[in-house]
N, C-alpha and C positions, 0 to 999 in steps of 0.2 A: 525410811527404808523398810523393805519388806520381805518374808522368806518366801519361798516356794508356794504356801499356800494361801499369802497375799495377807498374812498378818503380820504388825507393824513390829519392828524392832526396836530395842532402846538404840540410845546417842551411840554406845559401843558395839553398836550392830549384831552385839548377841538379844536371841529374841527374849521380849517380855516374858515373865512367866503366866502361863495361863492361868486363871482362875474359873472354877465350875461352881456355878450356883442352879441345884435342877430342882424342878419340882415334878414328880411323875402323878398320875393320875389316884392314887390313895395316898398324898401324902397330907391334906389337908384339906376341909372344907374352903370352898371361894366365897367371900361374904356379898350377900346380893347386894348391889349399889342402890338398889332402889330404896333400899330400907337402911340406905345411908342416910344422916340429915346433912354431913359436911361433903358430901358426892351432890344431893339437892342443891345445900347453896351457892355450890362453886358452880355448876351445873346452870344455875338461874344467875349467877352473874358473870358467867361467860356469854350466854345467851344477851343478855342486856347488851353488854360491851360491845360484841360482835354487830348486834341492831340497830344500836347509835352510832356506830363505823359507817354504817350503812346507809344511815340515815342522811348523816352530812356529809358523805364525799356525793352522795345526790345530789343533794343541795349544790355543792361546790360546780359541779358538772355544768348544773343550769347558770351560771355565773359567766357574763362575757369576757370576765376579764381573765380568764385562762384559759392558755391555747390548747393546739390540736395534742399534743405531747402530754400535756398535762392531765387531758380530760382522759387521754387514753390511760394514763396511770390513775387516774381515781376511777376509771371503769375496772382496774384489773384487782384493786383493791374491795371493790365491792365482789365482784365474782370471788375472791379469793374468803371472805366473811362468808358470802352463800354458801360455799362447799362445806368450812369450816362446822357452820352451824348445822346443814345436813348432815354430816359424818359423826358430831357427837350426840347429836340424835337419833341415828341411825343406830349407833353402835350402843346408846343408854337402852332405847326399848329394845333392843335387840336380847341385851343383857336381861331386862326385867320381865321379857316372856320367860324367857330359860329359868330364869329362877321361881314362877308361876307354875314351872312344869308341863307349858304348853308348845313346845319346841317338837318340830316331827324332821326325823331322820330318814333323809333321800338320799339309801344309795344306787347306783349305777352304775355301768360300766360305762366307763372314764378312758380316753385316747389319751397317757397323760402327755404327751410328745406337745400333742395341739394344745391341751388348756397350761403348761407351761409356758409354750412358745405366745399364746395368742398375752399370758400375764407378761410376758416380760418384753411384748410389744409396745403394752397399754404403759408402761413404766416408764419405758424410752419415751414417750410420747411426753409422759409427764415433765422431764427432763427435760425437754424442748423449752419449758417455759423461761421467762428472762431471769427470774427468781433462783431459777437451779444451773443456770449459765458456769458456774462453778463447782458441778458435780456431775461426777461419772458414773453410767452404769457398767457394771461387768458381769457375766452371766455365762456361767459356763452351762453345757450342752451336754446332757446325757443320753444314751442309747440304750433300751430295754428289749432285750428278745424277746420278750412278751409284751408289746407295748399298750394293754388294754388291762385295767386293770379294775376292781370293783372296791369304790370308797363313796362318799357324800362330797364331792365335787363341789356344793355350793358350799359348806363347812369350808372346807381345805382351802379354797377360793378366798374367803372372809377373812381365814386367820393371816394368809399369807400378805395379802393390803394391808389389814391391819399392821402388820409388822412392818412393813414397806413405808406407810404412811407413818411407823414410829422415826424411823432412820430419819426418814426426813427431817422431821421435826428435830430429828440429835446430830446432823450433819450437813452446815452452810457449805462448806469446800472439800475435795478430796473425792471420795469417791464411797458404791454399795455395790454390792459384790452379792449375787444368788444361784445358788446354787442348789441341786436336792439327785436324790439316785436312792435307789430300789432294787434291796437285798432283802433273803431270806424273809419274804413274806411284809417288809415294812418301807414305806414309804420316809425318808428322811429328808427334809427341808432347813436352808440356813441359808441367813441374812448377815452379812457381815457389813459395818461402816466404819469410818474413819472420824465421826461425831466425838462428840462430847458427853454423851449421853449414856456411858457403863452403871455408872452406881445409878441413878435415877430408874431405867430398867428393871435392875437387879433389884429394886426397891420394889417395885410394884409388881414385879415376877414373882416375889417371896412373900406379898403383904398378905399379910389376917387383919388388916387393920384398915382400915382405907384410910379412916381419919387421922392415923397420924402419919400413913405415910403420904397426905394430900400437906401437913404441914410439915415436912420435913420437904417434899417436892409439891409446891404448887402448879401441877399443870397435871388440868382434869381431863384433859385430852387422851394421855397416855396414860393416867388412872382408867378413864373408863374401856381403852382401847384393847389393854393389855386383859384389865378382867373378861370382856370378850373373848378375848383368844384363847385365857384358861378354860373356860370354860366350854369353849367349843373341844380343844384339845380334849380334858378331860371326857367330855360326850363320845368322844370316838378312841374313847380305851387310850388315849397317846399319852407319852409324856413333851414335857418342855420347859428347855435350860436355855441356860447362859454362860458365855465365858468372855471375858476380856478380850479386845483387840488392841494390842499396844495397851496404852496406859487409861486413857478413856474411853476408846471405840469399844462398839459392843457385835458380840457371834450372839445372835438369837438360833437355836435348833426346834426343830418341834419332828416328833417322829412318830406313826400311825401306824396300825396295821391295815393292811389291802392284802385282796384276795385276785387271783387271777380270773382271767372273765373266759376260759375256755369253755368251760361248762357254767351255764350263766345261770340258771334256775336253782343247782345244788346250791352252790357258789353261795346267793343269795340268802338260803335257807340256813346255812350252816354260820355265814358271817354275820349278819344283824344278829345273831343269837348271843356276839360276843358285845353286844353296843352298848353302850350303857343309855337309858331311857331318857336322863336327866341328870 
């Protein structure tokens, strides 16, 4: 069961009590993963596993003796390694320029009506697959009198997949829920699931450690995905929490500041001046 705002209740239908786990943007250095060695080798034996996946449902494919259904499933199995491998890829070097200091901030003004609408297209889409046949999206619709508004769109973009592609990983059935709206000059964004996946988050949303919280939670996925996210967050002044949904699901929030784009050149000159460089 669920109240009003789509989070889960206990057996006696009063609601769970929330828990808030935040981290705002000076509350703590993020430790570079690249100059992890237990990020490294979980890193390099995910990559192995994922390549030998790969390897032999090829193999298996060129094999006569299994049909059209089957070949189809070890094709979806290999696509599904490709992406895998791209994305913690994607998101390690991503992390290890930022920490090099070579990361440059592009802001813009931003339609956000359209790049929310066009994210929560891309989502549905994902959900199509036979994988997620058991999961909902839900996505409520905001309306902004100002709907132009000036932030780093490819940042904002990155952290919100990122987070999207955690649910996932923390939610075979039930349903995610996204949502975001724009008050008093900041941009607030939340992901809520119905997953398994509360403390494991809240682990690696809190970590100074990577290494022990890779062995307390082994999956380098959402290690390396979440230090992206802090990290972007932090780069654009935000903060970003957490609270319980029911008793495992997890509310990820992340909340920035944005400027209006009526006057676009002050705008510009006045807001990167609050960014942080790195």
């Amino acid at each position: 069961m669920f109240d009003l705002f789509g989070h889960m209740k206990g057996n006696s239908g009063d609601p769970v009590p929330v828990l808030r786990d935040q981290v705002r943007n000076s509350d703590q250095l993020i430790e570079p993963v690249s100059g992890c060695s237990t990020v490294l080798t979980e890193l390099s034996r995910e990559m192995r596993t994922r390549m030998n996946a790969i390897v032999a449902f090829s193999f298996m494919m060129n094999k006569k003796e299994y049909c059209e259904p089957e070949r189809e499933e070890f094709s979806n199995h290999i696509y599904n390694s490709c992406e895998q491998i791209i994305s913690l890829l994607d998101n390690f070097l991503d992390s290890a320029i930022i920490d090099a200091g070579n990361s440059i901030s592009e802001l813009g003004v931003v339609h956000t009506g359209e790049m929310f609408a066009d994210l929560f297209s891309e989502f549905r889409e994902i959900l199509k697959r036979e994988r997620y046949k058991d999961l909902l999206l839900v996505s409520d619709n905001m309306t902004c009198q100002s709907p132009d508004f000036l932030f780093d769109a490819n940042r904002v973009t990155r952290v919100i997949r990122n987070l999207f592609q955690i649910a996932l990983r923390n939610t075979e059935s039930g349903y995610i829920k996204v949502s975001y709206n724009i008050i008093d000059g900041r941009l607030k964004f939340c992901i809520t699931d119905s997953g398994l996946g509360y403390l494991k988050c809240r682990e690696f949303l809190q970590s100074r450690d990577m290494s022990e919280s890779l062995a307390k939670f082994n999956d380098i996925h959402m290690a390396v995905s979440m230090a992206l996210a802090r990290k972007l967050i932090r780069m654009m002044d935000g903060s970003l929490w957490i609270e319980n949904n029911g008793k495992t699901g997890s509310s990820i929030y992340f909340s920035i500041p944005v400027a209006t784009a009526s006057n676009h050149d002050n705008s510009i000159n006045e807001f990167s001046s609050t960014m942080s460089p790195t």
